[in-house]
N, C-alpha and C positions, 0 to 999 in steps of 0.2 A: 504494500500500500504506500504509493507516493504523494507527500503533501502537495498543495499548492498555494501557494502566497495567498495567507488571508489578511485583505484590506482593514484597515481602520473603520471602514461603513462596514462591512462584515462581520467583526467582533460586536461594533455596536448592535446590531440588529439582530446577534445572538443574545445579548444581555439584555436586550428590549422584549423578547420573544420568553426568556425564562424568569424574569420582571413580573408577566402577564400569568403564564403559562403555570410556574411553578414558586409563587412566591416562598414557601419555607425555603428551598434551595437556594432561591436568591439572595435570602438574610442570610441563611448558613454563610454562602462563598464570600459573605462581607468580612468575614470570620480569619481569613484566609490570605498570606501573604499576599500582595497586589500582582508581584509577576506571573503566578499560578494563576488567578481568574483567569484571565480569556480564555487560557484551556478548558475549566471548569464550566464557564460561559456556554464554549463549545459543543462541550459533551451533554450538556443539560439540555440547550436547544436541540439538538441531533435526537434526544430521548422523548421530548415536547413535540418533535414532527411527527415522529414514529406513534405515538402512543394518540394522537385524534387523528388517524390515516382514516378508522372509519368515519369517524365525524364530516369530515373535508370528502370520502368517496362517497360515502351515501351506501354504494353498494359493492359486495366483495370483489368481481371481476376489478374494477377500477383501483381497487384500494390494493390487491398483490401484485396489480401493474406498478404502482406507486411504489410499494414494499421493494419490488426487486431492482427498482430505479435505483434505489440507495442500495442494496446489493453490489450493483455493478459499480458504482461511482467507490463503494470502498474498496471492491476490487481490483479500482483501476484502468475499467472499460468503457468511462466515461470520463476523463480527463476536464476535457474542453466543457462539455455542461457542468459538472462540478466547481470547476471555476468559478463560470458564473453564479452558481447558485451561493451565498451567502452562509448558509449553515455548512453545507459538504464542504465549500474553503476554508471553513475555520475548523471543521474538525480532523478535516484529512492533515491539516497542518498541525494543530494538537495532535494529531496519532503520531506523527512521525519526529517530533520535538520531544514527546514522552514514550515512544515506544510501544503504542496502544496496542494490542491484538488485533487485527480485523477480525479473527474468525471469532475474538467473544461481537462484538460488536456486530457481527451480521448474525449470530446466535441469535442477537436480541432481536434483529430484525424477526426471523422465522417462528419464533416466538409468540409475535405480537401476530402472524397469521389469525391466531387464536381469536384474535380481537374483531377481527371482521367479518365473522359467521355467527348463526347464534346457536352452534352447537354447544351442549352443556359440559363443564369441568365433569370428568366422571368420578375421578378418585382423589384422594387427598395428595396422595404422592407424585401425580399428574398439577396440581395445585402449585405443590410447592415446587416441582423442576417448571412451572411457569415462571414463580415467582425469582427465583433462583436466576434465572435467565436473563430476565429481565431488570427487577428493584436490585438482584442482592450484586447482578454485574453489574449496574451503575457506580453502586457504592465502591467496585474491585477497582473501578476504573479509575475513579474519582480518587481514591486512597495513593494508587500508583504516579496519579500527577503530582500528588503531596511529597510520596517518599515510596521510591523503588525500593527498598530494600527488603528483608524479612518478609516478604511478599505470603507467605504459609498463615502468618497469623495475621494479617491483612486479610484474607480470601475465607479463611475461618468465620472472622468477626464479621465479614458482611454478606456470608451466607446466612448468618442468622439475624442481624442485620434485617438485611435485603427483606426474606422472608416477614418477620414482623411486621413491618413495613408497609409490604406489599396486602396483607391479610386485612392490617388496621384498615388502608386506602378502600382497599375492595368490600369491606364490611360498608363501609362511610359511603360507599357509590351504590353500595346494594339498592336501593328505592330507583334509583336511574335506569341501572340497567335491569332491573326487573319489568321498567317500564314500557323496553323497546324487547323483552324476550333474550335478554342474555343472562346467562346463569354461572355464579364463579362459587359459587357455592357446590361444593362436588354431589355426585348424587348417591354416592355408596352414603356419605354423611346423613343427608335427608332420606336415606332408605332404612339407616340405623335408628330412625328417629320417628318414622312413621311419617315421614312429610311426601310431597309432591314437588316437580318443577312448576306444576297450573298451582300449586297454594301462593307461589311469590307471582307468576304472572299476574293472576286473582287479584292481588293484592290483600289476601287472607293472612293476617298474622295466626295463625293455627296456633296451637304448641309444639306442634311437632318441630315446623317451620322457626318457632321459637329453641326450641332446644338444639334444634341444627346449627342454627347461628350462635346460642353458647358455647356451641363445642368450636365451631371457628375461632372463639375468642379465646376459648384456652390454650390451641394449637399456637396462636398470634403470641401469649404468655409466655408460654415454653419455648416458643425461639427467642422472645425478648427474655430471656432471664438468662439461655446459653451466650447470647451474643454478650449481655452484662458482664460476665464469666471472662471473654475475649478480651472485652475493653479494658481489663485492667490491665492485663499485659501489653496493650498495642502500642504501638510507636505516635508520642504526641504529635509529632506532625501530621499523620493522618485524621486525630481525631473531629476535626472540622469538619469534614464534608457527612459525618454521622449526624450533625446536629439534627435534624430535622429526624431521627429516631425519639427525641424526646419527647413525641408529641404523642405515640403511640400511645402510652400508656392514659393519657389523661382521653385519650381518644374511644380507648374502652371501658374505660372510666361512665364515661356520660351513656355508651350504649347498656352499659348495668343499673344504671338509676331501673328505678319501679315507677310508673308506670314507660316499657319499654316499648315504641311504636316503629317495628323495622324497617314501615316504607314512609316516617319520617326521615327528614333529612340530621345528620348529627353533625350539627354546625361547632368548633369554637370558634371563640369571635378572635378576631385577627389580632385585637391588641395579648390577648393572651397568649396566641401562638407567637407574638412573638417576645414577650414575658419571659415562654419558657424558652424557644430558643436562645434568649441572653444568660438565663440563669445556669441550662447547660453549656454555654460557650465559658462560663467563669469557671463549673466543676465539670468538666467534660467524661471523666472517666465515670461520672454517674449516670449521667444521662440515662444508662437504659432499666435504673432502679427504679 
């Protein structure tokens, strides 16, 4: 994978897109030496295009055309439109300044296939190699722009990381995407529980439907408590781009109050998130307590 010169309006308009797009990310990266952002910048917009492909296709043919667009330009087979495009030149130039992988980074593309059909998650283990793929390689990526080194316990922490993460986000979207028929909630889980994929379409908060989403929340727990575990060993220069793990918990926090409504939305209000994000940028190694 070869860089190409990413413009001054290029970085900008990555840091405008993950601004928008990914506000915790964006406080995090403020966290974070000044020479590293643009990378960061990069790699968060690049995760921002991929991650509303459906949004912007509408429909799947269009959206794996889209997908394999960025396939090829990180492979290399698109040089000349990559250039032009403003996120591909700032990332293909982060990959080659920090030594990215392409082949996690088009993992993550193939991944988010997932995203633009509305077949159901089937199994928990199917779950979390999404989420793995996707949340807990960002964080691989993001950690490596910080500090290549000791990479084993970097890759550790944000496989469990990532996953947390990923679980919390997709609990917090559930009323969304229940609402257009997609299901990230596996179905072996709502089969141990006596639920249905029509109880979320429905919009039937059942119990069963109720207890399936507990059990998501505990899974979400047990990886944030292993990755706790990671973080005290991990190399401080990486622990920045984890910030925005500290949200998890206060995020399942709220989905636990009584009376619990699954296809309300579970909002916190922005000046808290980003409360906690400062309070874990002062104690970092806490954050995932």
């Amino acid at each position: 994978m070869t860089g190409v010169p990413a413009t001054e309006d290029a970085l900008a308009h990555c840091e405008r897109l993950v601004r928008q797009a990914d506000r915790d990310r964006f406080l995090a990266t403020l966290f974070v030496p000044s020479e590293h952002r643009p990378a960061l910048f990069a790699l968060y917009a690049f995760n921002a295009e991929i991650a509303r492909v459906r949004d912007i296709a509408r429909e799947p043919l269009p959206g794996e055309v889209r997908l394999q667009w960025w396939r090829e330009a990180l492979s290399g087979e698109r040089r000349e439109e990559a250039s032009a495009n403003p996120i591909a030149a700032a990332l293909l130039g982060a990959a080659e300044r920090y030594g990215l992988p392409a082949q996690t980074l088009i993992d993550l593309i193939d991944a988010r296939i997932f995203d633009v059909y509305d077949d159901p998650m089937q199994t928990l283990a199917e779950l979390e190699s999404y989420a793995a793929k996707t949340s807990s390689a960002l964080f691989a990526l993001a950690a490596q722009i910080l500090h290549r080194s000791d990479t084993a316990k970097a890759e550790k922490l944000s496989l469990h990381a990532g996953i947390a993460y990923a679980i919390a986000g997709l609990l917090r979207a559930f009323p969304w995407h229940a609402s257009r028929r997609q299901l990230y909630v596996p179905i072996e889980i709502l089969q141990r529980h006596g639920a249905q994929a029509e109880d979320a379409f429905a919009g039937k908060a059942a119990p069963g439907l109720q207890a399936a989403l507990a059990e998501m929340r505990l899974h979400a727990r047990g990886h944030l408590a292993a990755a706790n575990d990671f973080m005290v060993a991990a190399p401080a220069a990486i622990l920045p781009v984890f910030l925005p793990v500290a949200l998890v918990r206060p995020a399942l926090q709220r989905m636990e109050r009584s009376p619990y409504d699954p296809f309300a939305p579970v909002e916190i209000p922005q000046w808290r998130r980003q409360w906690a994000l400062w309070r874990a940028a002062r104690k970092p190694r806490e954050m995932a307590r």
